[in-house]
N, C-alpha and C positions, 0 to 999 in steps of 0.2 A: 733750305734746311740741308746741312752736311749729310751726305751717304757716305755712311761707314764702310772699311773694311769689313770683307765677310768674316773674318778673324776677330775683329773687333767686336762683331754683334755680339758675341758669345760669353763678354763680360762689359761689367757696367762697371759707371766711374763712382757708384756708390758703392761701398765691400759689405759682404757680411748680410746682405739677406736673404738669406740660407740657415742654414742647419742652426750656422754660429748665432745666430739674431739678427734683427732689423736695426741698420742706423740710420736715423736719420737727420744725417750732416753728414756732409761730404769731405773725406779726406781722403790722401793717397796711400798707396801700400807700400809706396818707396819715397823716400827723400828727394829735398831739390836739386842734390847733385846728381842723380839718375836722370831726372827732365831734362838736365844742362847736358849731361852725356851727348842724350839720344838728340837736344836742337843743334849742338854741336856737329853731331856725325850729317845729318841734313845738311849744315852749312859747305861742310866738305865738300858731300857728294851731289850737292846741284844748287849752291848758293841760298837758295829760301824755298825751293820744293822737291822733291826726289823721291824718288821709287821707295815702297814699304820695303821690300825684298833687297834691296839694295843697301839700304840704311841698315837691316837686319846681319846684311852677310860682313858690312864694315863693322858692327861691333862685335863678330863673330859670334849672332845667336842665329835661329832659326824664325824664319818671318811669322811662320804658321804656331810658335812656338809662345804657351803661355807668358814664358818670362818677359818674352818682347811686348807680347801683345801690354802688360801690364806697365812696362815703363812709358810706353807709349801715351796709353791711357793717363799716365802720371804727369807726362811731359803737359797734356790738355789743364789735367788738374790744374796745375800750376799758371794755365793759361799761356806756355810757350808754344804749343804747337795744336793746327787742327789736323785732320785727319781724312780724305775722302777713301774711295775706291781706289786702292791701289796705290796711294799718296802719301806723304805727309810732308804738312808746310807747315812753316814757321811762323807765325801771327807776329805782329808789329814789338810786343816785348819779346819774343824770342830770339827776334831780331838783335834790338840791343843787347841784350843774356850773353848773345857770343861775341859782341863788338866786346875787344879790353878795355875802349876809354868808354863804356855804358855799363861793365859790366855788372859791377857794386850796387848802382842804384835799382838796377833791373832785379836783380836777386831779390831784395825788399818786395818789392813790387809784387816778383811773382810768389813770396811768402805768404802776402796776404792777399792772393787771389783767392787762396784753398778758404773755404767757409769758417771747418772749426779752426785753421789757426787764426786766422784775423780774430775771430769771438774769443781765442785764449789769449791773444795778444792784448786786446781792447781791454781784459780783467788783468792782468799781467804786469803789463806797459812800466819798467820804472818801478817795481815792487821788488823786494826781496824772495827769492823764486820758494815756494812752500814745498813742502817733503812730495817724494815722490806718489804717494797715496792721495794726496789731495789735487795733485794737478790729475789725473786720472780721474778723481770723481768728479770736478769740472768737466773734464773729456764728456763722463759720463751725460753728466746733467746738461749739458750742451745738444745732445742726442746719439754718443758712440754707443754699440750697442757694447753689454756687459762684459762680454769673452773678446771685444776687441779694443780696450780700455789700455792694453799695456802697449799693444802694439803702436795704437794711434798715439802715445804718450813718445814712446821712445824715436820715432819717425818725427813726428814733430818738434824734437829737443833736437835732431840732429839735423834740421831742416831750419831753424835757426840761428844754430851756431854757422850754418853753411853762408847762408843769408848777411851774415856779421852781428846778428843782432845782441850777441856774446862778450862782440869785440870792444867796448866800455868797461863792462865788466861780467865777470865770470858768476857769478849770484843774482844778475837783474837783466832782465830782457828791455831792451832799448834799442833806438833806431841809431846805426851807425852815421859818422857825419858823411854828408850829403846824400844820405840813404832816405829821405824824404818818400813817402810814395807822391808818385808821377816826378819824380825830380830827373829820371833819367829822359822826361820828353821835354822838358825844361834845359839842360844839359844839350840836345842835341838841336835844340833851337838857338843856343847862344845866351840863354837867359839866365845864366848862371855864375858872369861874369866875376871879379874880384873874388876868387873864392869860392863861390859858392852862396856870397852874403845875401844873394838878389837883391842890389844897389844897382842902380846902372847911372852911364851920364848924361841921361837924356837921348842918346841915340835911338831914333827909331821906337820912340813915346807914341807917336802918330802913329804908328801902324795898327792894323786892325789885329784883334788878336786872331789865333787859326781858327778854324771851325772847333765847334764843340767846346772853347775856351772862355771866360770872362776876365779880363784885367782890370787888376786894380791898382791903384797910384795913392800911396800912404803916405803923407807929405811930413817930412823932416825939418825942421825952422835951421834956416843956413845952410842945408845941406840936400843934395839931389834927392830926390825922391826916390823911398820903395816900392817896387815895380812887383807884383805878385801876380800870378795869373792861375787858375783853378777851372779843374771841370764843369760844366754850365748845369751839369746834371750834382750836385751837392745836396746828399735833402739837411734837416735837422743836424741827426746824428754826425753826417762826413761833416759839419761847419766843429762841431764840437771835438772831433776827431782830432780834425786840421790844427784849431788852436791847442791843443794840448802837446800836438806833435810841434809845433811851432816855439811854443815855449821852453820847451824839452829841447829841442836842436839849436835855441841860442844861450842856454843855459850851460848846456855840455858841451857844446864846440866852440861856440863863442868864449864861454867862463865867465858870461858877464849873470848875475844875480841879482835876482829881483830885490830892490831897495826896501830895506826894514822898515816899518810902520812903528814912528815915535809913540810912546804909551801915553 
């Protein structure tokens, strides 16, 4: 179990259960570009772990100092950084977050580590975005607690434009191409070859996939095989997840269109 900073103990990564109300879904009080800030300045000052205090005075705030403590906390949100005694490291996406050639697919990634955006995105996904009162009551119904409904709305609209998930189009929240989640471990393994198609030519078919991975081989008539590989840990919903995002990412990057059904 992580031992906190004694700064850290003094707020939790859930807001708002206090005076303002209880929520119950976890979201952050700052955007993904604050997380990215504060793994960045880590990356600086000691490559993947570095002093609280240290990190603090590079982005010229104070260690002991709420604001910090809260990006901080944000930066976990997002799943880029943990945090001990005196510490904060980088976790294996925060890593990619600051590499340039990971950085795109990691942003996704860490978009939908945070609980309620993943569950706004899952209702979202590809829709015509709905007036600002109704993404809020979503928030709401989701578990935001009532007085922190605007916040958690407007941190989360600028948390996916950060992300790219914008970058398609400015009215429908979509996964940017090769914004895939897990794409950027995919990416850093070589499995992403031509593009991004995940096609490969058979090179190293044989090999065992990494731990934690299943491979799978989608076989093509005349042509090298689809090579996929996905977390071992999938229940139900990620399978249903996966295809949706799948068909979505060759529809929009590809431009190829599912063939009309004669009447």
């Amino acid at each position: 179990m992580t031992t906190e900073s004694p700064a850290a103990n003094q707020a939790q990564l859930k807001p708002d259960e206090g005076s303002r109300g209880r929520s119950t879904i976890e979201f952050p009080y700052f955007d993904l570009a604050s997380a990215i800030e504060v793994a960045k300045a880590v990356k600086q000052m000691g490559g993947t772990s570095a002093d609280w205090t240290s990190v603090a005075v590079h982005l010229n705030m104070a260690g002991d100092g709420g604001g910090f403590r809260q990006r901080v906390m944000t930066g976990k949100s997002f799943g880029v950084l943990e945090y001990s005694r005196g510490s904060i490291d980088l976790t294996e996406l925060g890593i990619r977050a600051v590499d340039p050639q990971y950085e795109r697919a990691a942003k996704v990634d860490a978009f939908l580590k945070v609980p309620l955006y993943k569950a706004l995105f899952d209702k979202l996904n590809g829709q015509m975005l709905p007036p600002t009162a109704a993404i809020e009551r979503m928030a709401e119904q989701l578990g935001v607690a009532p007085k922190q409904k605007d916040k958690a709305r407007q941190v989360f609209m600028r948390s996916a434009k950060q992300a790219g998930l914008f970058d398609i189009s400015a009215e429908r929240l979509a996964l940017p191409p090769g914004g895939a989640p897990g794409a950027t471990q995919r990416v850093a393994r070589g499995e992403e070859g031509n593009g991004g198609s995940g096609k490969t030519d058979g090179g190293g078919s044989d090999d065992p996939p990494p731990p934690g991975r299943l491979r799978f081989e989608v076989p093509i008539p005349g042509k090298p095989s689809a090579v996929v590989m996905v977390p071992d840990d999938l229940d139900a919903d990620d399978w249903t997840m996966l295809s949706s995002m799948m068909t979505t990412y060759i529809e929009r990057w590809k431009k190829f269109k599912k063939p009309e059904r004669s009447s």
